[in-house]
Backbone as a ProteinNet text record, in pm:
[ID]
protein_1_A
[PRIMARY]
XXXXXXXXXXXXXXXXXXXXXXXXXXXXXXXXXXXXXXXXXXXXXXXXXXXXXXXXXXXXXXXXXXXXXXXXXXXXXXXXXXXXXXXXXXXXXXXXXXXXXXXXXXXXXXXXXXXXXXXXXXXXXXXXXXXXXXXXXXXXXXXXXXXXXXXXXXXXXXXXXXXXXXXXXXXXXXXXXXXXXXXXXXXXXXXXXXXXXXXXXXXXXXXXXXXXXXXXXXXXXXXXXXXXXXXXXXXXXXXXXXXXXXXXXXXXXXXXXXXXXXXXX
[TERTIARY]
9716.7	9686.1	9574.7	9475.8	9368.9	9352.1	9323.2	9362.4	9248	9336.5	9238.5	9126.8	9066.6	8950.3	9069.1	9066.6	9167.5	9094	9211.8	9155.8	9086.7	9039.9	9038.7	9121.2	9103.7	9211.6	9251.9	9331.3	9362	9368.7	9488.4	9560.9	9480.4	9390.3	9362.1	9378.2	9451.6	9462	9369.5	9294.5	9136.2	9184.5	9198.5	9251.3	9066.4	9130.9	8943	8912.1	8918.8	8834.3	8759.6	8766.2	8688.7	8529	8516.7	8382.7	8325.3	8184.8	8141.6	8170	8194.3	8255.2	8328.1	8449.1	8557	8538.4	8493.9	8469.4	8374.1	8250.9	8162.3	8193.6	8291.1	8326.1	8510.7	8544.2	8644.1	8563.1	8418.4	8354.7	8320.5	8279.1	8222	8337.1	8461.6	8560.8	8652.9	8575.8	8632	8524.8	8398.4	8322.4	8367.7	8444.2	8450.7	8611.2	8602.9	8775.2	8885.9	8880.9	9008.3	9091.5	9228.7	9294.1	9260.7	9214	9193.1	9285.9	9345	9433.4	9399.8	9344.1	9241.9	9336.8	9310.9	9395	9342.1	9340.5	9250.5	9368.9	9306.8	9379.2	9368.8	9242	9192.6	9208.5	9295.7	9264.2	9163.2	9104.1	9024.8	8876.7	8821.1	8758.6	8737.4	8877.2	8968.1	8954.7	8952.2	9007.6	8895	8784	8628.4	8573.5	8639	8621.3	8645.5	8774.5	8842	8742.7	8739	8650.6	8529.2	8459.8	8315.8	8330.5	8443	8467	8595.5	8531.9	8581.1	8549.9	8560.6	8451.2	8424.2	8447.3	8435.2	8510.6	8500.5	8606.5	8733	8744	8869.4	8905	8989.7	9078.7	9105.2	9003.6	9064.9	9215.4	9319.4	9437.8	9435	9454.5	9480.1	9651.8	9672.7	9725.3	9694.9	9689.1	9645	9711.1	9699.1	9814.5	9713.1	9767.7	9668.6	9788.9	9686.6	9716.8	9783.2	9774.1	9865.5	10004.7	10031.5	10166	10192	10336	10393.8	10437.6	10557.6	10602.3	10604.5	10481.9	10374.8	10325.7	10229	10164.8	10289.6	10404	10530.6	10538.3	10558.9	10533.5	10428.9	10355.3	10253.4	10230.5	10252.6	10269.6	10399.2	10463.9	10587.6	10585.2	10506.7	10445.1	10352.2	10271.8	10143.3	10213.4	10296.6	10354.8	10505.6	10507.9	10636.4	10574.6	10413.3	10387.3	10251	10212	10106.7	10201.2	10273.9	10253.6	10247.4	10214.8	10188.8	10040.2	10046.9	9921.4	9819.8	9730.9	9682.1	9601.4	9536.9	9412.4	9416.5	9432.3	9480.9	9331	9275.7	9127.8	9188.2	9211	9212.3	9116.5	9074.9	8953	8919.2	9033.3	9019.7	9010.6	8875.2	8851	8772.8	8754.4	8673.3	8581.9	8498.5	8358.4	8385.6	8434.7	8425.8	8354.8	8189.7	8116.5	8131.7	8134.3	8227.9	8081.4	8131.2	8022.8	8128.6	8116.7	8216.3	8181.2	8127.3	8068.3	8148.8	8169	8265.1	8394.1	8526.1	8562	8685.2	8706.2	8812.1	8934	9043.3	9180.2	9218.9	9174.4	9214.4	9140.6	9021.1	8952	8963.5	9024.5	9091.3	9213.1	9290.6	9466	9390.2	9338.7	9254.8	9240.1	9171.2	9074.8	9181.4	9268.4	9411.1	9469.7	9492.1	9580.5	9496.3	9401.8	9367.9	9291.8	9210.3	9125.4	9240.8	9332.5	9463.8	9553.9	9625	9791.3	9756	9667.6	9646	9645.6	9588.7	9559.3	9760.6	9799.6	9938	10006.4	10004.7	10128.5	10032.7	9924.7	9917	9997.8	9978.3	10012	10179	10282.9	10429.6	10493.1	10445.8	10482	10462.8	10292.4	10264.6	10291.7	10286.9	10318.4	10458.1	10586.6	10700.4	10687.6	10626.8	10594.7	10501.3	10404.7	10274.7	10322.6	10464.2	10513	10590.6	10702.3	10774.3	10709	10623.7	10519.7	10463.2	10424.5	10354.9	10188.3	10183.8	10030.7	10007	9853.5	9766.6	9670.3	9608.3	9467	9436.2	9481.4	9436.2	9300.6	9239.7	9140.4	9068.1	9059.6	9040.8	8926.4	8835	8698.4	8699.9	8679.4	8622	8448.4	8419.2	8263.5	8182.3	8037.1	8012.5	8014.7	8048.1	8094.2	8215.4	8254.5	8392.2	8379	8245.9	8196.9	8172.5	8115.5	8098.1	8049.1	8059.8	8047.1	7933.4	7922.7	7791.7	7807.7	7700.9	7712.1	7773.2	7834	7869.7	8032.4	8021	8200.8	8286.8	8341.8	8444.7	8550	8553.3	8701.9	8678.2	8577	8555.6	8534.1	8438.4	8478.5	8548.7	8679.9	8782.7	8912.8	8901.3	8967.2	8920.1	8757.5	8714.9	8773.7	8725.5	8773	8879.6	8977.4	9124	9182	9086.1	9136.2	9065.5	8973.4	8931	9020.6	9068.7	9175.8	9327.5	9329	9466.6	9425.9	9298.7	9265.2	9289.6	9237.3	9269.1	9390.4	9441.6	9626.2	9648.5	9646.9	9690.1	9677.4	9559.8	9501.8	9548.3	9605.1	9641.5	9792.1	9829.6	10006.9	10052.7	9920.3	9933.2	9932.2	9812.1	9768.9	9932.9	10014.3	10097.7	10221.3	10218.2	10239.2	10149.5	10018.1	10009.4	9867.9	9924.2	9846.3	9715.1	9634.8	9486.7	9382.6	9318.8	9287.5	9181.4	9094.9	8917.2	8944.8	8821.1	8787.5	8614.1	8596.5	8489.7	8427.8	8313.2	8193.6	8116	8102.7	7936.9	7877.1	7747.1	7635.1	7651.6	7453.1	7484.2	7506.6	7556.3	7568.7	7567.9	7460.2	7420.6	7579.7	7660.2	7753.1	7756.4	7838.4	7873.5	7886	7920.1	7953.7	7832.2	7729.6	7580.3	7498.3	7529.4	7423.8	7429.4	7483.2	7523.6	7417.3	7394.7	7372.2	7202.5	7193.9	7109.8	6989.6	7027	6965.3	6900.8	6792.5	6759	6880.6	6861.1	7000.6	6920.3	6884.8	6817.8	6871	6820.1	6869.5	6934.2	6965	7079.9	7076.8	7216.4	7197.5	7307.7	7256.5	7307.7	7427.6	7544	7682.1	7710.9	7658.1	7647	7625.3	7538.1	7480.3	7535.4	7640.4	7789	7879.1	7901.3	7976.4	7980.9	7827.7	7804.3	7879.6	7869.4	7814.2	7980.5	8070.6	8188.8	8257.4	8222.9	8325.7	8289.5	8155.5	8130.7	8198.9	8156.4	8237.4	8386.8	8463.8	8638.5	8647.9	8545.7	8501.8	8566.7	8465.7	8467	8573.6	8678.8	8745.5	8738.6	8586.3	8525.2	8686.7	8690.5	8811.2	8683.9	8556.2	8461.9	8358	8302.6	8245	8124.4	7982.6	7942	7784.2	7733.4	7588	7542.8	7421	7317.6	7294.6	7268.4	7333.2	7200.5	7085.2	6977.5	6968.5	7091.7	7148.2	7257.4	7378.9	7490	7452.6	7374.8	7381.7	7389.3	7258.8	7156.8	7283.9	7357.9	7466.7	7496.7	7571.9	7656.1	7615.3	7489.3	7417.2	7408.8	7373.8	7366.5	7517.6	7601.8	7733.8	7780.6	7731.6	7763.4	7652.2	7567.7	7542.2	7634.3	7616.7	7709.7	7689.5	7816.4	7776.4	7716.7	7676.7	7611.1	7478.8	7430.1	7325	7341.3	7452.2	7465.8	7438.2	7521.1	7529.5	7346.2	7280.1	7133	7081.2	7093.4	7029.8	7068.1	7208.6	7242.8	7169.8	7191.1	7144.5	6956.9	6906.8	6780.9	6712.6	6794.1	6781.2	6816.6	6943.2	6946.6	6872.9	6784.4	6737.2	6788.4	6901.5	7045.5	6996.8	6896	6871.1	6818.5	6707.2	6594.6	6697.5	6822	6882.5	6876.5	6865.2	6863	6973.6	6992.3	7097.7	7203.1	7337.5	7392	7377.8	7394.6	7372.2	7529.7
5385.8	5526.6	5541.8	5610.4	5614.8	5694.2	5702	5745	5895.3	6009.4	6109	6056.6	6124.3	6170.3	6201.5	6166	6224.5	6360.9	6450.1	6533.9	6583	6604.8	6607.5	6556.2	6487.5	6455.3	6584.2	6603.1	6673.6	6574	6516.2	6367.3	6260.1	6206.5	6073.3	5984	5852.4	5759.1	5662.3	5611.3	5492.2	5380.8	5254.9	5183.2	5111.2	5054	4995	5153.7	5229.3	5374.6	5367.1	5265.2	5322.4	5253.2	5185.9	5190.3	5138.5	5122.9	5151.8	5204.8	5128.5	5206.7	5267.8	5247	5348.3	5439	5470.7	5538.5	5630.9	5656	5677.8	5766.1	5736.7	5770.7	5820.9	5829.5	5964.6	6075.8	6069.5	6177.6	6236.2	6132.7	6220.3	6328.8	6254.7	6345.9	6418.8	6424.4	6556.6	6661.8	6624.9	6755.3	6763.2	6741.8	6798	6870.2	6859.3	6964.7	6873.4	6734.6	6662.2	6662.5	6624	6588.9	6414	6371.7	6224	6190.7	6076.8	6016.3	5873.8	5867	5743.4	5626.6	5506	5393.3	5270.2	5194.2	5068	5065	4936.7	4879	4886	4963.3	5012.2	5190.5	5274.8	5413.7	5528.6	5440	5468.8	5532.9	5496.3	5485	5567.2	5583.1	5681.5	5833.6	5827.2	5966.8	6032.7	5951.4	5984.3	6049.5	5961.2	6029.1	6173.1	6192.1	6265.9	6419.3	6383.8	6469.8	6502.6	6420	6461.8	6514	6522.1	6591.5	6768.7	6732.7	6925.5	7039.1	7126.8	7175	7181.8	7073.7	7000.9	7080.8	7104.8	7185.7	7131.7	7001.3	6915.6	6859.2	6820.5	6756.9	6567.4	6513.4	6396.5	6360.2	6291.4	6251.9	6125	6091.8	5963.1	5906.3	5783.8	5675.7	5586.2	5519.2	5378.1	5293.5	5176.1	5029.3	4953.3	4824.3	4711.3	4689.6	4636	4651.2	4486.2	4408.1	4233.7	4302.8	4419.9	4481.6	4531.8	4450.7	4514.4	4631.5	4630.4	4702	4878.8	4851.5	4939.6	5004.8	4943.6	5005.7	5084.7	5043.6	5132.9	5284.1	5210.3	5366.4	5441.8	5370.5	5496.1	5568.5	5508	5584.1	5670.3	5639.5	5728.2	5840.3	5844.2	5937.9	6002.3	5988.1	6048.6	6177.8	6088.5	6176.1	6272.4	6245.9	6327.9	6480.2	6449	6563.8	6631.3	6547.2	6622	6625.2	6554.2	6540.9	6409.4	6439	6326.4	6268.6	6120	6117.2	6059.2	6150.9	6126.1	6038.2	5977.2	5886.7	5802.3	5692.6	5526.8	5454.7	5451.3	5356	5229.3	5130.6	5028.1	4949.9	4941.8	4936.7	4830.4	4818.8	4716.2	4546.5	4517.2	4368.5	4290.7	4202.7	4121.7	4025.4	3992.7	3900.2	3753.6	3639.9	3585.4	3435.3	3454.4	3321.3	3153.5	3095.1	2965.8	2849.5	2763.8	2660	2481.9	2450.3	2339.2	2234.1	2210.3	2123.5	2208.5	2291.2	2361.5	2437.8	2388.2	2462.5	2485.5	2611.9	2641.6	2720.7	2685.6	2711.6	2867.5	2882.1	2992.9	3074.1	3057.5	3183.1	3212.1	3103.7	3089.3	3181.8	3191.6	3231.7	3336.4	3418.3	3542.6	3647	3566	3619.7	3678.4	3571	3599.6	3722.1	3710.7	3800.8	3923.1	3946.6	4086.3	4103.2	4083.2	4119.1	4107.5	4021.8	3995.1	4070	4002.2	4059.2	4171.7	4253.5	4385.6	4471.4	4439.1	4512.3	4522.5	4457.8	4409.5	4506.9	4482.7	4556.3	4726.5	4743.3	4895.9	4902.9	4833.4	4846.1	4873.5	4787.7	4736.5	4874.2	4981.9	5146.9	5237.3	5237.9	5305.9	5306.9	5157	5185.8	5228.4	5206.5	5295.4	5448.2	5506.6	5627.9	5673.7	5633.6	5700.5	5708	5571	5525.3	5591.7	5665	5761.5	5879	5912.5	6067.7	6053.9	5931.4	5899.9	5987.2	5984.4	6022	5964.2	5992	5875.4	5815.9	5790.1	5678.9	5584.9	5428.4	5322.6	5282.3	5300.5	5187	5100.7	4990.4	4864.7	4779.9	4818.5	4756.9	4593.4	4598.8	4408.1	4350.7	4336.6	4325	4205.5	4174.6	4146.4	3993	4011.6	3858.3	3770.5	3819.8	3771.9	3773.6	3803.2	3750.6	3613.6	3581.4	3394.8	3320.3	3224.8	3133.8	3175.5	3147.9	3155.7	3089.8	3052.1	2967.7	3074	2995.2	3042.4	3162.2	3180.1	3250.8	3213.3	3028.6	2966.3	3064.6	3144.4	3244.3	3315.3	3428.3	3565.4	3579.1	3534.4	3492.6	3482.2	3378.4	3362.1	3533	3590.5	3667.6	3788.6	3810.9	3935.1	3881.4	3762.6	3698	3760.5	3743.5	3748.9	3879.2	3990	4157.7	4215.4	4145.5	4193.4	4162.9	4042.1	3993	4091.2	4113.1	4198.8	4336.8	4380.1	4552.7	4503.9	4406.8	4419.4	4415.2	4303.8	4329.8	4492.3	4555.4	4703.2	4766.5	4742.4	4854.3	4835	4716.3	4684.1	4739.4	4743.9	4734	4908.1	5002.1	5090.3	5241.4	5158.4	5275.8	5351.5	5263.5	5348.7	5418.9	5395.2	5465.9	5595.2	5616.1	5682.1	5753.1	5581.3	5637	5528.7	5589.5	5515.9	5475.4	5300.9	5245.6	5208.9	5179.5	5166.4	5027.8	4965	4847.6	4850.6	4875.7	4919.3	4764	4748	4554	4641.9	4674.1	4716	4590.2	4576.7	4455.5	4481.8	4461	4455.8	4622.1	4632.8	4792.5	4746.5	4863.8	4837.1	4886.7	4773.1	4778.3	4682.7	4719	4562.8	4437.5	4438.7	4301.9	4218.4	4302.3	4298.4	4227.7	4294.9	4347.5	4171.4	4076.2	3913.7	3858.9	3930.5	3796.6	3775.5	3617.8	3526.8	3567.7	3602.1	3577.5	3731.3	3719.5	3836.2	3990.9	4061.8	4099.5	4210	4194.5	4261.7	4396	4516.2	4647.3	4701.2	4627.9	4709.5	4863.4	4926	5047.7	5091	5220.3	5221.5	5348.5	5323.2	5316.6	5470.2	5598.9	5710.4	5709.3	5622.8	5656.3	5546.7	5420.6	5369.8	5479.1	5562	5672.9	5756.1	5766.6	5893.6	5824.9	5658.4	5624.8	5594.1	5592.1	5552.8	5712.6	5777.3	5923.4	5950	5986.2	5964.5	5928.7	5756.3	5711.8	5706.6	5729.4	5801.6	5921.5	6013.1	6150.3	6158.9	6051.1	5989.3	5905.1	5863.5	5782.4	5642.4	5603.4	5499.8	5382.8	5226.2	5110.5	5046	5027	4922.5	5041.9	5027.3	5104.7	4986.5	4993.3	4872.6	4971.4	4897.2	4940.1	4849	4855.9	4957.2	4854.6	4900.8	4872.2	4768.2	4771.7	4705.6	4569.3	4564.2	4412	4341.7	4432.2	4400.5	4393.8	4413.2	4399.1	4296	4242	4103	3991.5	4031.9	3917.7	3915.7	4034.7	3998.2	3901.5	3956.3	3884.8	3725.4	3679.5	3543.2	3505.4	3546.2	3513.8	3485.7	3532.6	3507.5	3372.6	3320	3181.8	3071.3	2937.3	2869.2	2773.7	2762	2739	2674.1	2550.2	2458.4	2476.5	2610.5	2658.2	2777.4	2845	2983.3	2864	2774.4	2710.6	2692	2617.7	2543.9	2685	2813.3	2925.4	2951.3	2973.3	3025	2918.6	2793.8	2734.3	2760.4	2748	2784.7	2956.9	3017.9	3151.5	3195.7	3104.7	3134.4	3006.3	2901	2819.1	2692.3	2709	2595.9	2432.5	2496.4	2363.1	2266.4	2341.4	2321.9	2217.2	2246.6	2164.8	1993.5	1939.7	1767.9	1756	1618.1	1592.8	1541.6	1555.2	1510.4	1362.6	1325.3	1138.4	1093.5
1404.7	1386	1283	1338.2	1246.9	1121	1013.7	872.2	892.1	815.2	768.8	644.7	666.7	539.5	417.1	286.2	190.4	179.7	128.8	84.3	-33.5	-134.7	-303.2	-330	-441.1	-538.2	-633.6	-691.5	-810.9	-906.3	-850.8	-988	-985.7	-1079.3	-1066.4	-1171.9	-1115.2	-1242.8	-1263.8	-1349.2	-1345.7	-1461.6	-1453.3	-1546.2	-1576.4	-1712.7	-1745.5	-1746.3	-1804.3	-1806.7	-1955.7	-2003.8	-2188.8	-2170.7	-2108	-2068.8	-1911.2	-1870.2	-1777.7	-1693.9	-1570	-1424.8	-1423.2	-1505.9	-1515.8	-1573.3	-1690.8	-1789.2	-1659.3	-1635.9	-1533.1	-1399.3	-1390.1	-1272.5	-1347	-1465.8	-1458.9	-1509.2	-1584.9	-1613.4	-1479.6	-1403.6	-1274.2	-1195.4	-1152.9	-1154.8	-1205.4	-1351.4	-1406.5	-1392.6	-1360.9	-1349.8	-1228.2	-1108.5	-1031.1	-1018.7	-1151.8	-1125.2	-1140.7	-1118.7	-1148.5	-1206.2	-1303.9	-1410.6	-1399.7	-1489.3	-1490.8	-1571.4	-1546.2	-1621.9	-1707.4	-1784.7	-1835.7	-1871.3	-1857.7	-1862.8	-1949.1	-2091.8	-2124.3	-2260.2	-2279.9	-2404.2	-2536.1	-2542.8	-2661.5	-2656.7	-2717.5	-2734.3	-2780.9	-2858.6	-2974.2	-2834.3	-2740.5	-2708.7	-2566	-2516.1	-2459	-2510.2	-2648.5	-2692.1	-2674	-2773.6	-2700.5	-2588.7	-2499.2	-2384.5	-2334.7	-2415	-2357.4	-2454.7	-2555.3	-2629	-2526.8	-2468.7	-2429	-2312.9	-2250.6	-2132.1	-2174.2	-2297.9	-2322.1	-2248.8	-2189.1	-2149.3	-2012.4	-1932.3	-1814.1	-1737.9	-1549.2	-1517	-1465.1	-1511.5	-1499.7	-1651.9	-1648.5	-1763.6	-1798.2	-1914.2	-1928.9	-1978.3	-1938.6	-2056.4	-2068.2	-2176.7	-2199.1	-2211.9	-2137.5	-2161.9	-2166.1	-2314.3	-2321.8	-2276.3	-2239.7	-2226.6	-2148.8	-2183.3	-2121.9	-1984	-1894.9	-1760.9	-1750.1	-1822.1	-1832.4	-1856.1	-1901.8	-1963.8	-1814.7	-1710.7	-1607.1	-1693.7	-1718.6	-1797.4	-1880	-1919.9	-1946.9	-1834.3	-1767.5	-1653	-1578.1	-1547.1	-1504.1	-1593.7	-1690.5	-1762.4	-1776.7	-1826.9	-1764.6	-1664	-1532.9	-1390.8	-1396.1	-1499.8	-1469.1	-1567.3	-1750.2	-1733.1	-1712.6	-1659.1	-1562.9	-1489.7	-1388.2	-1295.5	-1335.7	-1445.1	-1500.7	-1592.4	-1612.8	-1711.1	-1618.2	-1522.5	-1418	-1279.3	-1200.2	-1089.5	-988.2	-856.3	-762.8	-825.4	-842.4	-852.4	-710.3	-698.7	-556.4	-526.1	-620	-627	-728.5	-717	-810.4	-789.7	-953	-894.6	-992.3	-942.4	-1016.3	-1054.1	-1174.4	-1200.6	-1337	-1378.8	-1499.5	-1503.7	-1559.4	-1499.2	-1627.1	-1641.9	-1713.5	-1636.3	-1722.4	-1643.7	-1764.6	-1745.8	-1849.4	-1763.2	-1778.3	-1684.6	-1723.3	-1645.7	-1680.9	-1579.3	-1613.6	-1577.5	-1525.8	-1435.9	-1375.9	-1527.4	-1607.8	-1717.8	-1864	-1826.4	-1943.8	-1905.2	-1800.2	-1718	-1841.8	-1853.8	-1927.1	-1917.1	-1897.3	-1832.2	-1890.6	-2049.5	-2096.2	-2026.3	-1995.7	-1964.9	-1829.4	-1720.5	-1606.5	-1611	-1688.8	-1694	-1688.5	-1821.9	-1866.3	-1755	-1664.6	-1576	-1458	-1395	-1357.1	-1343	-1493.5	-1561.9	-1564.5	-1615.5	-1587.7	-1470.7	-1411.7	-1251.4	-1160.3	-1157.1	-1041.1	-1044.8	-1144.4	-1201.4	-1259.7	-1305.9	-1370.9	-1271.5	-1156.9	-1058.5	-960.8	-940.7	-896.8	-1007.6	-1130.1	-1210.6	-1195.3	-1163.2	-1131.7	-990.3	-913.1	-733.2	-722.5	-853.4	-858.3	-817.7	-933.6	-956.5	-870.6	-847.3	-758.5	-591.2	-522.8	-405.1	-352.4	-414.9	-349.7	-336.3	-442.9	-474.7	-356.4	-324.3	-204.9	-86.6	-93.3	48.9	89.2	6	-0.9	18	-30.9	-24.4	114.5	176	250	241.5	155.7	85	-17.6	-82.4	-178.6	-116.1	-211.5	-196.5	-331	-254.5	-321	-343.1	-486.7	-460	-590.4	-523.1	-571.3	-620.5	-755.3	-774.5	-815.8	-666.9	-699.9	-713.8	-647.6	-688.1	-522	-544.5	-457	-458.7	-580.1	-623.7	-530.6	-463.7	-369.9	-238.1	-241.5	-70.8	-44.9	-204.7	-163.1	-273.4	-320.8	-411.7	-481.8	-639.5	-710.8	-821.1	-859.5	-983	-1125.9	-1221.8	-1349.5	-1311.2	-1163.3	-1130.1	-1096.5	-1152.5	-1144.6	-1092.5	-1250.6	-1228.9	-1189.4	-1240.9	-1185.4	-1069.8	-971.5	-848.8	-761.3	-779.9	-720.7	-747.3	-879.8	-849	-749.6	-782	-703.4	-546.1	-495.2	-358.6	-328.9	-429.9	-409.8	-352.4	-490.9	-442.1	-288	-254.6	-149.8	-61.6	-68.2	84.6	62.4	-52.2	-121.4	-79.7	-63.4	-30.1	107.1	177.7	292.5	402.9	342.8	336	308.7	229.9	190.6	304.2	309.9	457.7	578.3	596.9	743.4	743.4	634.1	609.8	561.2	507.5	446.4	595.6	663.8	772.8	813.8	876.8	901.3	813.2	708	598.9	525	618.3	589.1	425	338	273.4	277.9	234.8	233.5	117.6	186.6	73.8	77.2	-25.6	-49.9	-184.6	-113.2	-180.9	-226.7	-359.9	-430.7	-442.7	-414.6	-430.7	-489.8	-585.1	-656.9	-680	-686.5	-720.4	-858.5	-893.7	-1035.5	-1118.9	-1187.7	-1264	-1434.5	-1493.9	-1608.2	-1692.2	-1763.1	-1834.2	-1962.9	-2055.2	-2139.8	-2096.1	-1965.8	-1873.7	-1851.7	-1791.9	-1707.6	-1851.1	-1992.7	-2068.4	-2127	-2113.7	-2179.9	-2066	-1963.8	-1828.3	-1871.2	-1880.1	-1879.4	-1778.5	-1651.7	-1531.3	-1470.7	-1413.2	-1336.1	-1235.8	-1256.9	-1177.5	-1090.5	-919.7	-843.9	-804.6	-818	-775.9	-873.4	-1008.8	-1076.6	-1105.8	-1081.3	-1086.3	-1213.8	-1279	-1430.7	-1345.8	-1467.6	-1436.1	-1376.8	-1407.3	-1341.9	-1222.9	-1194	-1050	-975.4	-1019	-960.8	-911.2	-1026.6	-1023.8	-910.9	-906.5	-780.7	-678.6	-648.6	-506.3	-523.9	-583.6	-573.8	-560	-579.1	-552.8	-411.4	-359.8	-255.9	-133.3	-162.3	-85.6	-79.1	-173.1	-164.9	-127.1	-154.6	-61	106.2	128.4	305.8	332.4	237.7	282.6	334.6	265.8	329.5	279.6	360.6	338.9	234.3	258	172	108.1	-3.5	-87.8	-149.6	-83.1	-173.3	-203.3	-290.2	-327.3	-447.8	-456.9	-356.4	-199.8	-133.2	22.8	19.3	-12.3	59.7	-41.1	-125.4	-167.7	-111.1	-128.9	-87.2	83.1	121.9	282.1	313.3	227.1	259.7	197.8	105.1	55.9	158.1	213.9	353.6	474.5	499.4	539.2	517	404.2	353.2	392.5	441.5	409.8	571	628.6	813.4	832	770.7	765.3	749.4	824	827.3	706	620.1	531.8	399	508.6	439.4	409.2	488.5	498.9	354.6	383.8	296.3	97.9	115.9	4.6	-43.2	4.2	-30.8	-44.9	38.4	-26.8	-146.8	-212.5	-322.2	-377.8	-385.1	-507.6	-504.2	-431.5	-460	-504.3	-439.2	-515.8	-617.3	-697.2	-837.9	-917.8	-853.7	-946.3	-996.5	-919.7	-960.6	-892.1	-794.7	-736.2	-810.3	-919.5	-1001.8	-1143.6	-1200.4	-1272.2	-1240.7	-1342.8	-1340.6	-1278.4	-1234.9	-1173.2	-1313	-1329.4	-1405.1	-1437.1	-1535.6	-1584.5	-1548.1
[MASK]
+++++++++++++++++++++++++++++++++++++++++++++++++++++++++++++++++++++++++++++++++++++++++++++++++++++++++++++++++++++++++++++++++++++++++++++++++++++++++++++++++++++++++++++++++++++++++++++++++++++++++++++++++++++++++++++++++++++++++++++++++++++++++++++++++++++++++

């Protein structure tokens, strides 16, 4: 059965909201009337937020809690929805970038990565999905990146988890349709953030975190299942990615330069 268009949100919850994408995109839907429900591990940065959207014709609130906290994340969904309501729109959104190199491979920053891009995303999903399933309404969605279409140098971890949420949005969607409620899986390329602002390397198309914003409300607008941009990158990944892949491999390494490294001694 084929899914409606959602309608507006009223309720929305955004974890990772104290800076970039998240942050970005609950300003964007509070100018459009929302109640945002802001979600990160730091408050301090949150409240801020919530200050600069005074004014606005929607409402920031804050709950802080780090999203590694099952526990937590339960409560918070439970009060969210005990002092607003159904919440109609879940962006899960809280992630870390921590770049790793097979010559320095490091387990902590492996677990890390896990634990919050994976299991952060899971202990938001634990609360919320009986609740939507029962309502049989809501909209899931899930920012992984374009990073999880296919191998790249320096995304040991990060990598493998974005991989992970995409096959996990896609599971949702296959299992969710007839329940009713509906789910979006956000691949942004590069977007100017704290994350972006460390990287060594050229980053093609990047687009600064507002205008993520736009292209991510948008597309939850339409109900789009995949949300990617800017399209005339993420295409061509895609693209590179229906190559077979011994072929897809010798491109990456020559397009990021990787080929150009000595050979190890």
């Amino acid at each position: 059965m084929p899914m409606e268009t959602p309608s507006k949100p009223k309720l929305v919850w955004i974890t990772g909201a104290s800076t970039g994408i998240g942050r970005a995109t609950a300003k964007r839907l509070a100018e459009q009337g929302c109640t945002v429900a802001v979600t990160a591990r730091s408050k301090e940065p949150l409240d801020t937020l919530e200050q600069e959207c005074k004014g606005l014709p929607g409402d920031i609130a804050v709950f802080d809690g780090d999203v590694t906290d099952a526990e937590r994340m339960g409560a918070v969904v439970e009060a969210i929805e005990q002092r607003y309501g159904p919440i109609d729109l879940a962006i899960l959104n809280a992630g870390i970038y921590l770049p790793m190199e097979v010559t320095a491979l490091d387990l902590g920053k492996f677990r890390q990565s896990l634990d919050v891009n994976l299991m952060g995303v899971a202990n938001g999903l634990a609360p919320l999905l009986p609740k939507m399933i029962g309502r049989k309404t809501g909209h899931l969605a899930i920012v992984s990146s374009v990073t999880g279409y296919g191998g790249l140098p320096t995304s040991l971890a990060y990598g493998a988890t974005k991989a992970a949420l995409i096959n996990m949005a896609e599971t949702l969607k296959i299992e969710l349709d007839r329940h009713q409620v509906n789910v979006s899986v956000i691949n942004p390329g590069f977007v100017e953030t704290p994350a972006t602002d460390e990287n060594p390397f050229p980053m093609p198309f990047i687009v600064p975190a507002d205008v993520a914003a736009q292209r991510i409300v948008a597309g939850l607008e339409k109900g789009k299942f995949e949300i990617t941009f800017p399209k005339r990158f993420t295409y061509l990944l895609k693209a590179i990615n229906m190559l077979p892949r011994r072929w897809y491999l010798a491109l990456v390494k020559r397009a990021t330069g990787w080929h150009k490294l000595p050979a190890a001694s």
